[in-house]
NULO-40270 format. One record per residue: x, y, z of N, C-alpha, C in turn. Coordinates in steps of 0.05 Angstrom, whole numbers, padded with zeros to 5 digits, always signed. Layout:
XYZXYZXYZ;...
***
This chain:
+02526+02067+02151+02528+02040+02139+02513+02020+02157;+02518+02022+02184+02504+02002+02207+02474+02007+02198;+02463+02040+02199+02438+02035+02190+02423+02024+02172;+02435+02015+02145+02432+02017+02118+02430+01980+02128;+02448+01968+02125+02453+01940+02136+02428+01932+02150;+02425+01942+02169+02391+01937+02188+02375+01937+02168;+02369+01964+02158+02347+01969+02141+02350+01944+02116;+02361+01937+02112+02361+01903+02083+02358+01880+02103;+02364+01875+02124+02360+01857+02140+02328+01857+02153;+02322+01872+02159+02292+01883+02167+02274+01870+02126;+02288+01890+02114+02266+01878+02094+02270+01855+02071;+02294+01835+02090+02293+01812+02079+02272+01793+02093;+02259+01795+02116+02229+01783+02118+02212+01798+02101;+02205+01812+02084+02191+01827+02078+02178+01809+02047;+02145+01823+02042+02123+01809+02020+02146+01800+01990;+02157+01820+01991+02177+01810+01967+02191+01780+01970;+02203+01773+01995+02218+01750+02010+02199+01720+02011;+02172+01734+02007+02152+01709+02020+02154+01682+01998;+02149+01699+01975+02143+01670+01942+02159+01684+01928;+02140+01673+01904+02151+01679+01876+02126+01711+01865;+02149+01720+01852+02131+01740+01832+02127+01724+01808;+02102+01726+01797+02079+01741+01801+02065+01731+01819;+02051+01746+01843+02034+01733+01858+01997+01721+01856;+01985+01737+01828+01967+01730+01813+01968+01745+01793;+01947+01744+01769+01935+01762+01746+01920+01769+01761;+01927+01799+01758+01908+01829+01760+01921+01848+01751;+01905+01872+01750+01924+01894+01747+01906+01920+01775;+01922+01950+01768+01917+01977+01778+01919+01957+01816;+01937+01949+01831+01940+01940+01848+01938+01959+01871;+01917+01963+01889+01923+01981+01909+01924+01960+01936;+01952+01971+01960+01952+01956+01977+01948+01976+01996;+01944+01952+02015+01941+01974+02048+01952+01948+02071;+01964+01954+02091+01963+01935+02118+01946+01947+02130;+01925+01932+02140+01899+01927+02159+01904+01911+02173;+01901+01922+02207+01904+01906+02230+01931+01892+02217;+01948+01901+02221+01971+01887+02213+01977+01862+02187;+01954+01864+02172+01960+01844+02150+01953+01863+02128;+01965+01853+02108+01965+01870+02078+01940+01856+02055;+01933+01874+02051+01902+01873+02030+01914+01883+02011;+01898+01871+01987+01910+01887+01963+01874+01885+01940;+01875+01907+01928+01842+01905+01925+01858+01925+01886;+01858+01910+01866+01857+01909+01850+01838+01909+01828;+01843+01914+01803+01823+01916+01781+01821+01879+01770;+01801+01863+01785+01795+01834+01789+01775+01829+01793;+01757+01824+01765+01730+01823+01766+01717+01792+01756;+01699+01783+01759+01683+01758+01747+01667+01764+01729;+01657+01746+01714+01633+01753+01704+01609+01755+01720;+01596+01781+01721+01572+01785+01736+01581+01799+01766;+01602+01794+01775+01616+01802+01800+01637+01824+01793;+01628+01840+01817+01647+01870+01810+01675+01876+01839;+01690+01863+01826+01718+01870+01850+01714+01851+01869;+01745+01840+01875+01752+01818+01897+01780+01835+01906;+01787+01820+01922+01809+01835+01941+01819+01811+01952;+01840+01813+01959+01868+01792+01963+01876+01796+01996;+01874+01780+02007+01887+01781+02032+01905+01764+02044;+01929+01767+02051+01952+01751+02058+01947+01742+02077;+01956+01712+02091+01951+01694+02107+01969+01687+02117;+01966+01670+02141+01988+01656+02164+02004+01651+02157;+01987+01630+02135+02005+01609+02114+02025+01616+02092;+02021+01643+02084+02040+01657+02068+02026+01652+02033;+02002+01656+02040+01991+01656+02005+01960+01675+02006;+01956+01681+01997+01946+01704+01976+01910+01700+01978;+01898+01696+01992+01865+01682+01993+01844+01712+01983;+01831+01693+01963+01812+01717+01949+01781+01711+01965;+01782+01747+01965+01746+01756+01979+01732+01764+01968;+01721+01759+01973+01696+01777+01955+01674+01760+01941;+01653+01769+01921+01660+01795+01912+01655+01819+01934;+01660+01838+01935+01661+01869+01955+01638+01881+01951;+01625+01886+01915+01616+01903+01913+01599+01900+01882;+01571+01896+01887+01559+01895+01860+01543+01914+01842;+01554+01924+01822+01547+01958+01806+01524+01952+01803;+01505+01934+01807+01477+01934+01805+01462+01941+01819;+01468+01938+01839+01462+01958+01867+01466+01986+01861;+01487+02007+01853+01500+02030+01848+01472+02035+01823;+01458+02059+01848+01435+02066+01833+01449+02092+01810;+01464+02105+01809+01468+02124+01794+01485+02113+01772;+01487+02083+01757+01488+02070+01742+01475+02058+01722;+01457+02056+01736+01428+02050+01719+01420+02060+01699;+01422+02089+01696+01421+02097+01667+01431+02085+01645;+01409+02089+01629+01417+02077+01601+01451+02087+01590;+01444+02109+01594+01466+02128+01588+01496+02107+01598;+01499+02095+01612+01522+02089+01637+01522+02054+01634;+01505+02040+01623+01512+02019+01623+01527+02005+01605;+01543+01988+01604+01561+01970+01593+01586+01978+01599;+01592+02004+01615+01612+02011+01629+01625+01994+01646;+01639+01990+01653+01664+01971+01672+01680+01989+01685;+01683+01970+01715+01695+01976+01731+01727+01975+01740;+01740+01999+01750+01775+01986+01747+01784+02002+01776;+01807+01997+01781+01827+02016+01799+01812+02024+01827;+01809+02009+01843+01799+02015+01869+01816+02025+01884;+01813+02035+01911+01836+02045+01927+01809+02036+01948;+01820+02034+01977+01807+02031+02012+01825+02056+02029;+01807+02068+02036+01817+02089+02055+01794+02090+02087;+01807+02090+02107+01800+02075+02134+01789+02108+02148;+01767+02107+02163+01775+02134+02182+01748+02124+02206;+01748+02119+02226+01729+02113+02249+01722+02086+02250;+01734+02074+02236+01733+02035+02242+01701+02041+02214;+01698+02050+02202+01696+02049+02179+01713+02051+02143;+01705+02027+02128+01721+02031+02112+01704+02042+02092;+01724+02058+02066+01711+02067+02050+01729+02057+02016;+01713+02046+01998+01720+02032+01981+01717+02054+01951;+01737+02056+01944+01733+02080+01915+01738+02066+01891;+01727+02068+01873+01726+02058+01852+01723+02076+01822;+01727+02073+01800+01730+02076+01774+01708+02066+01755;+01690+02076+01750+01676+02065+01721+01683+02083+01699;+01680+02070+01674+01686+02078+01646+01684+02059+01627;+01707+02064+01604+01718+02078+01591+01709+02106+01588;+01713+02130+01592+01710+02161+01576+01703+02165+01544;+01682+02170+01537+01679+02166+01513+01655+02193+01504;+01655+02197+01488+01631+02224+01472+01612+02219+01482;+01603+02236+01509+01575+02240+01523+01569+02219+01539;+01592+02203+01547+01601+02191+01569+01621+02184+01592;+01630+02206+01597+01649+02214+01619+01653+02201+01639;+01673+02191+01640+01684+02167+01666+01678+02186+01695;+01670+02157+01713+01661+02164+01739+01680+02161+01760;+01689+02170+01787+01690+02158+01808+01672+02150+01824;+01664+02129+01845+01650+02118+01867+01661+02118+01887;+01642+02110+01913+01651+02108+01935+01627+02093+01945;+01639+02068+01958+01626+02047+01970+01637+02049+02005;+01607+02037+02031+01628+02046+02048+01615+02020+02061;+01634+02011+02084+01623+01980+02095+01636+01983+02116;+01636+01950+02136+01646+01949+02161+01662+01936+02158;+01672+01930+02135+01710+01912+02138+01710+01912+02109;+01749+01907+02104+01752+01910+02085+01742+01894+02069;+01732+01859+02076+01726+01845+02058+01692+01847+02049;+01685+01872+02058+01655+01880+02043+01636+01865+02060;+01614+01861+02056+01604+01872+02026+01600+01905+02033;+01605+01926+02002+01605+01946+02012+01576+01962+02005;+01563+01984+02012+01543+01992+02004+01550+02021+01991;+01537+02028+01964+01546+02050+01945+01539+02078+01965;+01549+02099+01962+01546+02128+01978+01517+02136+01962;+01503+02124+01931+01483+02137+01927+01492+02153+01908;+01507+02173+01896+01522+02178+01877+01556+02178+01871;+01556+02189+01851+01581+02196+01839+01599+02217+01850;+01624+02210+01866+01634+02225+01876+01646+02249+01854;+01657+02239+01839+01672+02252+01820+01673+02248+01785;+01659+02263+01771+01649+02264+01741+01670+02276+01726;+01679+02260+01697+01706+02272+01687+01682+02289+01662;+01703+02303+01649+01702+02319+01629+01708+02349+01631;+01711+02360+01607+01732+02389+01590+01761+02379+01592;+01770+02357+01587+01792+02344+01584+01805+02326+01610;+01782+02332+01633+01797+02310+01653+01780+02292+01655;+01801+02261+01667+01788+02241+01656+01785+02230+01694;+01758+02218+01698+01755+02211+01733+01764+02185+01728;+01791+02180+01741+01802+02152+01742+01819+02145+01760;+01820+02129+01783+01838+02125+01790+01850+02137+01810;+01823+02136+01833+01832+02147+01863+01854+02136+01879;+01851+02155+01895+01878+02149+01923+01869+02171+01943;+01866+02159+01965+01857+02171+01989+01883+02164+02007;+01897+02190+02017+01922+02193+02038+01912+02213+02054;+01919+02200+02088+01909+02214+02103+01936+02219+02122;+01943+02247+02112+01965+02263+02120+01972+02263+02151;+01995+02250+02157+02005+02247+02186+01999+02275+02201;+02015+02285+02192+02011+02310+02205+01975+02337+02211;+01969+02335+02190+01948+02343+02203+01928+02329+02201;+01918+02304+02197+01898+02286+02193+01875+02286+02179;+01887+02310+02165+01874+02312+02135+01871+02287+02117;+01849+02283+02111+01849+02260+02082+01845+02280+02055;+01861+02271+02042+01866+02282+02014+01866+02261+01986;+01852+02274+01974+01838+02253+01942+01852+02261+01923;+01865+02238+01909+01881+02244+01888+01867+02228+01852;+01864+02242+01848+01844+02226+01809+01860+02237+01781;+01851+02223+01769+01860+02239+01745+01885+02218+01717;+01879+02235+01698+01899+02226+01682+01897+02220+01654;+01907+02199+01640+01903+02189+01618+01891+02211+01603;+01873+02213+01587+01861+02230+01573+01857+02263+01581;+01881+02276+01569+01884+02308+01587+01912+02298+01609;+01911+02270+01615+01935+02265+01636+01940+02283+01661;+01910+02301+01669+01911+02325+01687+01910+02313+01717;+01927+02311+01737+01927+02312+01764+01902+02325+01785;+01882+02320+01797+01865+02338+01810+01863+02323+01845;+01869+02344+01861+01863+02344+01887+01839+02356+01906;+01837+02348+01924+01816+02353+01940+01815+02349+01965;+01805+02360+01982+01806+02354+02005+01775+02341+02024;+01781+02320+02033+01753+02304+02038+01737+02304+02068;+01717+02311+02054+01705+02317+02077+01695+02293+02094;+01687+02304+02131+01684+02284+02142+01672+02265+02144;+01662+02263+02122+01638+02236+02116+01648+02218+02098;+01672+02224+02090+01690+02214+02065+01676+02201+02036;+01648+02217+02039+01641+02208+02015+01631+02235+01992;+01641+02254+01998+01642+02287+01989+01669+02296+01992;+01665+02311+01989+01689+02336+01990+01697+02360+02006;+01701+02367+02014+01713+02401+02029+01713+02421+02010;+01727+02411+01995+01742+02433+01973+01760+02416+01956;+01759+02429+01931+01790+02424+01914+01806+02441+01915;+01833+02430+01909+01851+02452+01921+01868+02459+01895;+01880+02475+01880+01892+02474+01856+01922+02469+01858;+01927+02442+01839+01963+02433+01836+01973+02443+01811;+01981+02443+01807+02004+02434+01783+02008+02410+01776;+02002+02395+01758+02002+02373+01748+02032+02362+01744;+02046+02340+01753+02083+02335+01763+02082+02332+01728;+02117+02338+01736+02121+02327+01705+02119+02298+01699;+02108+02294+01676+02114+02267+01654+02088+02246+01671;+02073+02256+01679+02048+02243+01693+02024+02237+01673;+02017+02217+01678+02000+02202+01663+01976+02190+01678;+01976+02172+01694+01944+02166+01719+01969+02154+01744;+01944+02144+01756+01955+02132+01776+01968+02138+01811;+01963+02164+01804+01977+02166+01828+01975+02158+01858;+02002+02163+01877+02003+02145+01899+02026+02164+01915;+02005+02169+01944+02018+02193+01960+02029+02171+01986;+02050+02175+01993+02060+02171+02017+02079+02185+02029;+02085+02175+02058+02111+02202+02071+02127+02188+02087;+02149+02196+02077+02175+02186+02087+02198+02207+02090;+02211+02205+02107+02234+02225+02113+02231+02249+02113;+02204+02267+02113+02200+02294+02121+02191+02302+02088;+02196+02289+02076+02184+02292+02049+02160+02274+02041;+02129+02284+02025+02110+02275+02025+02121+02260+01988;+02116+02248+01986+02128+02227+01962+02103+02217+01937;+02103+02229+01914+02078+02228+01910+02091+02212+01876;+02080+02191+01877+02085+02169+01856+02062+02161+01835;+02072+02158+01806+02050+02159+01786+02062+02142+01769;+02045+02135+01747+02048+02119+01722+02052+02139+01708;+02077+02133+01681+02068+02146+01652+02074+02124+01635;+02064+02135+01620+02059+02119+01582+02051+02108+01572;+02037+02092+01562+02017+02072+01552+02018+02054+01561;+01994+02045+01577+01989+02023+01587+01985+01999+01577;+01992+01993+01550+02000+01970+01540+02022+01964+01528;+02046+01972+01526+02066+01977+01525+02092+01983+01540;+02108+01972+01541+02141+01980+01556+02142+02010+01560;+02134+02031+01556+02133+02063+01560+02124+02069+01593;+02097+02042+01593+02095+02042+01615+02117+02043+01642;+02115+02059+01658+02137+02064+01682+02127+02089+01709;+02141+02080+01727+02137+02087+01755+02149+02113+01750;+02137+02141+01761+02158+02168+01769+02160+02174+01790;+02173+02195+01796+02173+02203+01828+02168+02230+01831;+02160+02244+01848+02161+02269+01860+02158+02275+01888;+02171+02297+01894+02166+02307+01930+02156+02332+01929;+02143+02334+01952+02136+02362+01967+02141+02363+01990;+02136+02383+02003+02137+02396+02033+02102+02396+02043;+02097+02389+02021+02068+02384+02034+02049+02367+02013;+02022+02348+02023+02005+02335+02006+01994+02348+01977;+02006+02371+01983+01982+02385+01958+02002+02396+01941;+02031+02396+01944+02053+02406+01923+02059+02440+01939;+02075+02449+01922+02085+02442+01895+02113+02422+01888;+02110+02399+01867+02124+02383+01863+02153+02387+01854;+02177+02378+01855+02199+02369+01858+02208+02342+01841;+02212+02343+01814+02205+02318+01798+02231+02307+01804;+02238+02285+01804+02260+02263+01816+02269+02245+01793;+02240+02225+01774+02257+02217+01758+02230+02186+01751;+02253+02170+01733+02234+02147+01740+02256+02124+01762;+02238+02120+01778+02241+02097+01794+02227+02061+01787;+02213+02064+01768+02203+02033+01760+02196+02029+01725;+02222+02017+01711+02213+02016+01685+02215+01987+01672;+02210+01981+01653+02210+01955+01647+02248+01950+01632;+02245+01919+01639+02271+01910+01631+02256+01894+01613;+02285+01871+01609+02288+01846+01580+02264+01840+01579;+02255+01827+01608+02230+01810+01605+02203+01815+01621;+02197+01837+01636+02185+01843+01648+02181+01872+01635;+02150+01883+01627+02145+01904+01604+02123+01923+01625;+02129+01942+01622+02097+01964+01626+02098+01960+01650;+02112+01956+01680+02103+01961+01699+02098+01986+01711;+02070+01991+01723+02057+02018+01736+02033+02014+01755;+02027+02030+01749+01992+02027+01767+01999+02017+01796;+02026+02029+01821+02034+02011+01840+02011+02026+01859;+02030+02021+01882+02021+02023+01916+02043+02023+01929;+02049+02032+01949+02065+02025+01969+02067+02022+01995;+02073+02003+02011+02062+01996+02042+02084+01991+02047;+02081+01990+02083+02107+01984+02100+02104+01958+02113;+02117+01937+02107+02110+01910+02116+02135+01897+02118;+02141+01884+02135+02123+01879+02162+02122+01900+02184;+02147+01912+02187+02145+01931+02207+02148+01959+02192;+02144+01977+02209+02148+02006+02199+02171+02011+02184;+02194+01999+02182+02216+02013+02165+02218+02004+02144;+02209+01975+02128+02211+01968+02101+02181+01965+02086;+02196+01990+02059+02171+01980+02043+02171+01973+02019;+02159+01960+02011+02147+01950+01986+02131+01965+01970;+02133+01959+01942+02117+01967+01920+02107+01944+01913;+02080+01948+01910+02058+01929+01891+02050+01942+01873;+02065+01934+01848+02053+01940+01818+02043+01918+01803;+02029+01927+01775+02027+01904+01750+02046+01915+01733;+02054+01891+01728+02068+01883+01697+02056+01868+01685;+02066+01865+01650+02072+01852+01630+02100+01832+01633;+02092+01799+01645+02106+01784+01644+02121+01770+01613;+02149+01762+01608+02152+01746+01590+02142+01760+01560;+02144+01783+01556+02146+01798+01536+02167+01808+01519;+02170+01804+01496+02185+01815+01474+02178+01845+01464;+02196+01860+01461+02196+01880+01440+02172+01899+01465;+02173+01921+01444+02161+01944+01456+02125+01948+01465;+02116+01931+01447+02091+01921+01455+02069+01938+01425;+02045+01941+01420+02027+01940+01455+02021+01908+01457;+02021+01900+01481+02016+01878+01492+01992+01864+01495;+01983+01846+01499+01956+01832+01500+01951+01816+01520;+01933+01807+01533+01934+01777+01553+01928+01797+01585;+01933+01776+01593+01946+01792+01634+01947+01796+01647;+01954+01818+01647+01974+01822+01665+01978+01816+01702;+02001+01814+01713+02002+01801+01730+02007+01818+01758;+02010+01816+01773+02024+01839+01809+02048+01816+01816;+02062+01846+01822+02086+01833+01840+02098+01851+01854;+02099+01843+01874+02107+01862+01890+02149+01861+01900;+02159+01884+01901+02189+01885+01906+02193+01900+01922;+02217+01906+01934+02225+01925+01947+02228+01953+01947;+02228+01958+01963+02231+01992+01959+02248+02015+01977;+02273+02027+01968+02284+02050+01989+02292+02066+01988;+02283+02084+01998+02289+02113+02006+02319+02122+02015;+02324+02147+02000+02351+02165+02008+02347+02186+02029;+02368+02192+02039+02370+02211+02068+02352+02238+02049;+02369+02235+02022+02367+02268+02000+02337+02267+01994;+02321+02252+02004+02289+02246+01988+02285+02233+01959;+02304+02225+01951+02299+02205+01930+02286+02176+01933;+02273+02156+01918+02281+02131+01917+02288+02119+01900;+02308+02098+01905+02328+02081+01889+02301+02068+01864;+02320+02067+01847+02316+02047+01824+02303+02031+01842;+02275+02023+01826+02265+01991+01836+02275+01970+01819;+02288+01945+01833+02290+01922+01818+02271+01900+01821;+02266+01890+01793+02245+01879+01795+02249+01847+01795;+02233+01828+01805+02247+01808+01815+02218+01785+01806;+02233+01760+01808+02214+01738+01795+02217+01721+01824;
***
């Protein structure tokens, strides 16, 4: 109980404690703490400008960078074939005081198969320069969407996680040291009730591997859970941990970081604010970030979601 007590006191300073939810419109929210402050690099584009990224301040508010990264540059875009495509769902994964920026083009469509990228620079706030191609090409039912780069405590392996929506198939890999290729893929099992999104982290001796299911414009939308004994499975399905209530619809597409200090963490997802009925929804959508905690048994609690 003494421990439990600390651990809510610890993450009552915590990003959830700072404002109000929602903290802007965006959606597919990926966070990271860098040098001790939290980035969050989202699907948040301009016209003509491709991806900005959020960085929290002294002051306790939210300052936008960018832009990071412009697809006009990204020579393996150029094709006729590939243009009018748009960009979504970035992830930042760190290894030698280089960062590396992953990204999503699409929609997937007949004889146009969604892409992954990889952009790589000297800080997170860019500007980043493209690897030159396409790390990862979808099609025969898998769709390239929606990286996550975790670089396993234990053996300092970095490992690539894609996939979803269309076929809803899970695919892993293991990255090689240039982090803009591969090693190998490794074959999973796809968790139950998975849909995109996923998001690896490790806590309590269990590696914790978190995803979206159900239509992303609609209340179906929701957070799941699963564990392994290792990054690559085999999975242990747990349940859902983040679904929509009265007034808050479709939250998914999270992240999860430990802020401020190592023992409390937070989830940064999007929702559907101020919605009726089951959807599909229109407008939006917004991030907000809440709390998050872990059981001795490797579960995590119901997330409550908070305004």
């Amino acid at each position: 109980m003494l421990r439990l007590k600390t651990f809510i006191l610890l993450a009552a300073t915590s990003l959830a404690a700072q404002g109000k939810n929602p903290i802007f419109a965006a959606a597919d929210p990926h966070a990271a703490v860098i040098d001790g402050t939290p980035w969050i690099f989202p699907t948040h584009t301009e016209k003509g400008k491709n991806f900005f990224a959020f960085k929290f301040t002294p002051q306790k508010t939210w300052e936008k960078v960018g832009p990071l990264l412009d697809l006009k540059d990204v020579s393996w875009l150029k094709n006729e074939r590939y243009r009018g495509l748009g960009p979504w769902a970035p992830c930042i994964a760190i290894k030698g005081g280089k960062y590396y920026f992953y990204y999503s083009v699409g929609p997937q469509s007949e004889g146009r198969p969604s892409r992954i990228g990889v952009a790589v620079g000297d800080s997170p706030a860019g500007p980043f320069k493209d690897s030159g191609k396409a790390l990862l090409t979808g099609g025969n039912g898998f769709e390239a969407i929606d990286p996550m780069v975790f670089e396993d405590p234990a053996s300092k392996k970095f490992y690539f996680y894609a996939g979803g929506s269309a076929g809803a198939k899970l695919r892993v890999f293991e990255m090689a040291d240039d982090m803009v290729s591969f090693r190998k893929e490794i074959e999973v099992k796809t968790p139950e009730n998975f849909t995109e999104g996923a998001f690896m982290h490790y806590e309590g001796k269990f590696y914790h591997l978190t995803y979206s299911h159900g239509g992303w414009q609609d209340a179906s939308y929701s957070v799941h859970h699963a564990t392994s004994e290792s990054p690559t499975g085999p999975w242990k399905y747990r349940g859902v941990i983040l679904k929509s209530d009265a007034t808050h619809k479709g939250p998914g597409h999270h992240s999860i970081i430990q802020y401020p200090d190592k023992k409390s963490y937070q989830i940064i997802y999007h929702r559907w604010d101020n919605r009726e009925g089951d959807g599909p929804y229109s407008g939006s959508r917004v991030v907000a970030i809440d709390r998050l905690f872990h059981t001795t048994s490797g579960d995590i609690k119901t997330v409550i979601m908070t305004d």
